[in-house]
C-alpha positions in Angstrom: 0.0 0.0 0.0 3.0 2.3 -0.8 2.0 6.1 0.1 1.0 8.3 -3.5 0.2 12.1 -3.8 0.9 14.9 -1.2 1.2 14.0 2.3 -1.9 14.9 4.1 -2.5 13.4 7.4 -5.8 15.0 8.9 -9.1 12.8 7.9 -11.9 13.8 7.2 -14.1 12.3 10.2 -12.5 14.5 12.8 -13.2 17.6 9.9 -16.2 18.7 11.8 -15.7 20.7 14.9 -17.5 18.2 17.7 -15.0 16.2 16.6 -12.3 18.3 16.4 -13.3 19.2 20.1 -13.6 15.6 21.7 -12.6 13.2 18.8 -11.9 10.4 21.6 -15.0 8.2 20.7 -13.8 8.3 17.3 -10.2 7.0 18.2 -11.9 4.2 20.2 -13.8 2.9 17.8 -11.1 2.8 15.3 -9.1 1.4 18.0 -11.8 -1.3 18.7 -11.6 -2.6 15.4 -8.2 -2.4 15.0 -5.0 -0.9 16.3 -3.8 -0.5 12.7 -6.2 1.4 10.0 -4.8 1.8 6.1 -7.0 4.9 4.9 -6.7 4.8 0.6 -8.1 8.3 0.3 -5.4 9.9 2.6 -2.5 7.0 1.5 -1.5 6.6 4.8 -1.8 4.2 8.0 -3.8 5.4 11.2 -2.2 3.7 14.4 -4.6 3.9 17.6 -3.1 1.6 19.8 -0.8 2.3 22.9 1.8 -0.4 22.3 2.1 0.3 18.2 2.2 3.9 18.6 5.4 3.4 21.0 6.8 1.2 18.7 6.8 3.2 16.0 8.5 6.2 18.0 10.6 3.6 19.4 12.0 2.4 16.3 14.2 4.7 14.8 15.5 1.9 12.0 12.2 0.7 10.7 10.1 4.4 11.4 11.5 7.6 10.0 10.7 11.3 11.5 11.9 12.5 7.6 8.9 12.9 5.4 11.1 12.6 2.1 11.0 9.7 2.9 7.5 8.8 1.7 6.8 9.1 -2.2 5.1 12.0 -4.0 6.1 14.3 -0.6 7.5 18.0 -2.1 8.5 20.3 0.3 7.9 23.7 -0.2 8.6 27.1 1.6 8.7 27.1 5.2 8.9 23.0 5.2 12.3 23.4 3.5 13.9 25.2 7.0 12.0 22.8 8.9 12.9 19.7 7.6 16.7 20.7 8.1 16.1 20.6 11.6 16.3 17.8 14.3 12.7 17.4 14.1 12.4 15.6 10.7 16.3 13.6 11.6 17.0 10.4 12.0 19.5 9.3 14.3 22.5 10.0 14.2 22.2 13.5 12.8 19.5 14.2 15.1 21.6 13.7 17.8 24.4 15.8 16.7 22.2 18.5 16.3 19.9 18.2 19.4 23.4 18.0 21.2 23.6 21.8 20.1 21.0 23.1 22.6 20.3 20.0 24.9 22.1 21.6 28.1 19.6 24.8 27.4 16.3 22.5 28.2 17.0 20.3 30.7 15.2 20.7 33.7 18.1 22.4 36.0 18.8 24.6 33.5 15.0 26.5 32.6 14.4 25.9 36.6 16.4 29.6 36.8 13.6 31.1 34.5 10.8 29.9 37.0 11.2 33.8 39.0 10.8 35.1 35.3 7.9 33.3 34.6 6.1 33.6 38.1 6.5 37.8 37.2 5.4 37.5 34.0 2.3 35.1 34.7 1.1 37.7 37.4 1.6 40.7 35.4 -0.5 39.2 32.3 -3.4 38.2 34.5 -3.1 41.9 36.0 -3.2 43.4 32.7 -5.8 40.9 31.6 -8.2 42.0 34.6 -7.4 45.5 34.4 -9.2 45.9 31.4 -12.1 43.7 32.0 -15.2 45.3 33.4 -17.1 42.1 35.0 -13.4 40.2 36.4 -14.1 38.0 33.0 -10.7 37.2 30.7 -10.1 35.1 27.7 -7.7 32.6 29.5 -5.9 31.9 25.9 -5.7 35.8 24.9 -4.9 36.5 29.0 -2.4 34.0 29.6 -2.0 31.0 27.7 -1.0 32.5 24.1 1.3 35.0 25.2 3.3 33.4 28.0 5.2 30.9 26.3 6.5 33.1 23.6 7.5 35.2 25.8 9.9 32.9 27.6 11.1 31.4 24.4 11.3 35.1 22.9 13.7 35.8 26.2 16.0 32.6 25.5 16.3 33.5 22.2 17.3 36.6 22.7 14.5 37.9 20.6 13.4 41.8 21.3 10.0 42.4 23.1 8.3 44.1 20.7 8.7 41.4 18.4 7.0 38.6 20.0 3.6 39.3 19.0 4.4 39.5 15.2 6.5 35.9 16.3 3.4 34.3 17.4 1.5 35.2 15.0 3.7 33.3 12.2 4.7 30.3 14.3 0.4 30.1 14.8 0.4 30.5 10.4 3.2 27.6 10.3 1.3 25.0 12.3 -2.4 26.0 11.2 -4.1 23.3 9.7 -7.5 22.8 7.5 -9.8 20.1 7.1 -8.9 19.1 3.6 -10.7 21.2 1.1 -8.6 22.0 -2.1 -8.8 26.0 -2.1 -8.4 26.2 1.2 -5.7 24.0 1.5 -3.9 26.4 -1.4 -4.7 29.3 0.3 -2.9 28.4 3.5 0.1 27.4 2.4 0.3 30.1 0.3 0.1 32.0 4.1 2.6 29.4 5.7 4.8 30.1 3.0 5.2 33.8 2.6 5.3 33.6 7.0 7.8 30.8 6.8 9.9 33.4 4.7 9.2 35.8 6.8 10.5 34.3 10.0 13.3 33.2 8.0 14.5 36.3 7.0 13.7 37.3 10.4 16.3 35.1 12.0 18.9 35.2 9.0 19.2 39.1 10.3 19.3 38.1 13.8 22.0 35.5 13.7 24.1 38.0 11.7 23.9 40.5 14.3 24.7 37.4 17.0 28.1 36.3 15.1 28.9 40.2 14.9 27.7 41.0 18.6 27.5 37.4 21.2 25.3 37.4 23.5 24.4 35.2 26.6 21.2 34.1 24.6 20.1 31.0 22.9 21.1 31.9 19.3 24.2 33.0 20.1 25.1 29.7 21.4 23.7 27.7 18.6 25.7 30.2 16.1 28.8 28.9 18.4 28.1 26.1 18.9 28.9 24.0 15.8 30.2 25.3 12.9 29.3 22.5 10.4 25.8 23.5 10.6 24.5 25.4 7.3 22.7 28.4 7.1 19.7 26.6 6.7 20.0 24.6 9.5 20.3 27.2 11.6 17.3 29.5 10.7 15.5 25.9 10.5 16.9 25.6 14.4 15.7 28.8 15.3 12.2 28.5 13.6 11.7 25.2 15.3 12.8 26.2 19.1 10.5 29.1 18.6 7.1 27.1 17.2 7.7 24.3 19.1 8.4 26.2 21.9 5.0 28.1 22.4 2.9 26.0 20.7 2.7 23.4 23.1 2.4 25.1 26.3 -0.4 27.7 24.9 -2.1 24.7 24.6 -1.6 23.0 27.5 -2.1 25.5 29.8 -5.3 25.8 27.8 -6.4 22.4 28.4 -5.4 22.1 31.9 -8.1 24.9 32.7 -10.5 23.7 30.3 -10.3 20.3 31.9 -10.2 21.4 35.5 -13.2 23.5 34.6 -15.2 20.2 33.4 -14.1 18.4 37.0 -14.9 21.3 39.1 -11.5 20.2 40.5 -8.3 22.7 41.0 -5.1 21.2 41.9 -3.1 22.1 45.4 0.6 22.6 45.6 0.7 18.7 45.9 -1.3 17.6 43.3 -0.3 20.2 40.7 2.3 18.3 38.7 0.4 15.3 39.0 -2.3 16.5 37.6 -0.7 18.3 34.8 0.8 15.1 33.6 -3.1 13.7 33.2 -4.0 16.7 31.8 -1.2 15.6 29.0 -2.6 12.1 28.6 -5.8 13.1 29.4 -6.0 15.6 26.7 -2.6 16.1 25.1 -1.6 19.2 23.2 -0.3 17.1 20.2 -2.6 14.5 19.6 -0.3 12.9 16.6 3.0 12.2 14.9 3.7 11.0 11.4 6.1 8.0 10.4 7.4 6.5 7.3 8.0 3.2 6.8 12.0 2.3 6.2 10.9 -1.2 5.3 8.2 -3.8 5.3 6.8 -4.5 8.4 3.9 -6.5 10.2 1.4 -4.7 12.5 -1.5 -6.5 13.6 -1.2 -9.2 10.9 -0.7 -6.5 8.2 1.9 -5.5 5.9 3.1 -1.8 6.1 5.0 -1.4 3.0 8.2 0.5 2.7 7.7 4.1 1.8 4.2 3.8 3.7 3.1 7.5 6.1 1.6 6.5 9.6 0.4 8.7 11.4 0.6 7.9 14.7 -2.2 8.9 17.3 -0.9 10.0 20.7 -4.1 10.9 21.4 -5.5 7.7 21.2 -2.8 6.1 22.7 -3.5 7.9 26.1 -6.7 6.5 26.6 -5.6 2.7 25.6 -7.5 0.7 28.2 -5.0 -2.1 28.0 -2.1 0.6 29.4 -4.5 3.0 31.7 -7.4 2.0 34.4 -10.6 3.9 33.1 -9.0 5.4 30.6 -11.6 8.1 29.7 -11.9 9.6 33.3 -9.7 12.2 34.3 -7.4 11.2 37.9 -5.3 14.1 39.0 -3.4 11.7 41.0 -2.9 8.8 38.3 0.2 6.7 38.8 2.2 5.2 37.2 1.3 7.5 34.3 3.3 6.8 31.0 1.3 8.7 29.0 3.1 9.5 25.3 1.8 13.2 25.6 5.5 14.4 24.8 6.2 11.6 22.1 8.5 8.7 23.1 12.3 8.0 22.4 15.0 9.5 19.9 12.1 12.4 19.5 10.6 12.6 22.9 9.8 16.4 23.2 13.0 18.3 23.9 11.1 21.4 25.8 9.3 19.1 27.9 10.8 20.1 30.9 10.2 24.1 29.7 6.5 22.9 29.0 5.9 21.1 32.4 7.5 24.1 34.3 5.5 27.1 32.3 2.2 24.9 33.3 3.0 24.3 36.8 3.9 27.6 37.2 1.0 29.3 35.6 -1.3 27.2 37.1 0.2 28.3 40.6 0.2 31.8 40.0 -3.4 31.1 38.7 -4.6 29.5 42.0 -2.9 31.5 44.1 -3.9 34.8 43.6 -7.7 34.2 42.1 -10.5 31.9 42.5 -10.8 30.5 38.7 -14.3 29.5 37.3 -15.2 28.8 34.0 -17.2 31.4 32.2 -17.7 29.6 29.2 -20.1 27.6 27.3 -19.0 24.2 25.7 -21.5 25.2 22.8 -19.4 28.6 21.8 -16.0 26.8 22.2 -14.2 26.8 18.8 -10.8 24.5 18.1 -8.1 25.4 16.8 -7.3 25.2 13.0 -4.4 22.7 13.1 -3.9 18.8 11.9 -2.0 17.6 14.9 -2.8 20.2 17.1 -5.4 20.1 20.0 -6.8 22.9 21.9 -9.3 26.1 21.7 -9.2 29.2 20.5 -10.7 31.2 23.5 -11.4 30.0 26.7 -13.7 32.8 29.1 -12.8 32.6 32.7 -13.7 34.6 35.2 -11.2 35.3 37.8 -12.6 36.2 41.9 
């Protein structure tokens, strides 16, 4: 069932936005009938099952991160910085270049931003109230959305007053559609000429940085290896900044959403615990795509070298077989291996930036305000994204 035609990896049944919203009765029925699903109108596998799923992030041999790799897969614009990055490498070159800025995001090292963070999570919410007439905020707008750049804008060593116009073309990069052909052209028309953009962007900045070091992030990464091309280091660049805002806006998003539903807000105990089942429980990235290095068996079927999986994370967090009542939310769930962050070679390198932003968000949150949702689940809209999982606004009013 070798893959044909562009890559496109979102299906149609989770188009529509229920599904888009909650599309976990839709991964366990696929999962019911089978952990492996070949879908001929997309040309590519859908894996629902916990133990698959690992596997194929597991496998670095048989399961490539590099989309080249499947036939009829062009990349164009943006993509092309992207897939020079760490992100779309196999081992070993992955490793060489994750080497590059490893030391920056483990979790003694962003532990030093926490102070930063705290500041800046209190000042947001102050703003946010400020200018609200009834103590009601939109949690994303408030909080969630601008946080994260923010930090990642900081390690970069990106100015302030540049961090909106960053957000708004790391949100272009990752924005997704359900599948219809004009719209489809339209965006990556966008993603394209913003892809550029933040190119360009950074091709200035590193300039400056090889001219003028500072103690930033780029700096380092200029330093750090001089075998990497130019476009591996804008592709470096782009990637630390999407991937690290992305995520968190919509975690921290979800966490509050969810707690919201449970009519539940964590203590200083509970907190991190309850994060982590907020990232099984409803996971900011709810896939990852593979291709096939060789034929393989899955289930008692053959995934033919060159084959795209896309592999449901999503799906794989609320595998009965690996979780007790899978589809209940338990703040103080343990053991908890949920695949929220992905799973070997690839496992999410900001993870440890994520979990801290959260926790500390969340803190500052229930600290200083009484949080109660002020939304309806009828006017909640998702995002526009095919891997993505999360809201666009989120009311909350704040006591």
């Amino acid at each position: 069932m070798s893959s044909a035609g562009p890559l496109q990896t979102f299906p149609e049944a989770l188009a529509a936005r229920e599904r888009r919203l909650d599309p976990y009765d839709w991964y366990a029925d696929r999962r019911a009938e089978s952990p492996l699903h070949w879908d001929p109108d997309r040309h590519c596998w859908d894996v629902f099952a916990y133990d698959e799923v690992k596997r194929m992030l597991g496998d670095d041999e048989s399961f490539s991160v590099n989309p080249r790799e499947a036939t009829g897969f062009q990349p164009a614009g943006e993509q092309t910085f992207l897939l020079e990055t760490m992100l779309f490498q196999d081992p070993p070159k992955h490793d060489r270049t994750r080497d590059v800025v490893d030391e920056f995001f483990r979790p003694s090292a962003v532990k030093s931003l926490e102070p930063f963070i705290a500041a800046e999570s209190q000042r947001l919410l102050a703003e946010a109230l400020d200018e609200s007439d009834d103590g009601v905020v939109d949690l994303v707008d408030a909080l969630a959305y601008p946080l994260p750049v923010i930090v990642i804008a900081k390690m970069l060593g990106v100015p302030a007053e540049d961090r909106e116009q960053f957000k708004q073309w790391s949100d272009t990069i990752v924005e997704g559609t359900a599948g219809e052909e004009e719209d489809a052209e339209a965006l990556q028309e966008r993603q394209m000429e913003a892809g550029m953009a933040l190119a360009n962007y950074f091709r200035d900045l590193v300039a400056k940085r090889r001219e003028e070091p500072r103690d930033d992030l780029v700096t380092s990464i200029v330093q750090a290896d001089e075998d990497l091309t130019e476009t591996e280091l804008l592709g470096f660049c782009m990637l630390l900044l999407i991937a690290g805002n992305i995520t968190t806006t919509n975690l921290i998003t979800n966490a509050v959403r969810t707690f919201g539903e449970q009519e539940y807000w964590p203590g200083e105990r509970q907190r991190d615990t309850a994060i982590e089942e907020v990232l099984r429980y409803r996971a900011p990235v709810q896939s990852m795509t593979r291709v096939a290095m060789e034929d393989v068996t899955v289930d008692g079927k053959t995934v033919e070298e060159g084959d795209t999986l896309v592999c449901w994370l999503g799906a794989a967090n609320r595998d009965g077989t690996q979780f007790a009542d899978p589809d209940t939310f338990v703040p103080d769930r343990r053991p908890n291996q949920h695949l929220g962050f992905g799973y070997g070679t690839h496992y999410c390198l900001g993870a440890p930036l994520a979990r801290l932003e959260a926790s500390v968000a969340l803190r500052e949150l229930g600290t200083e305000y009484e949080v109660r949702p002020a939304w309806e689940d009828d006017d909640l809209e998702p995002i526009e994204s095919s891997f993505l999982h999360g809201v666009r606004s989120l009311p909350v009013r704040l006591d």
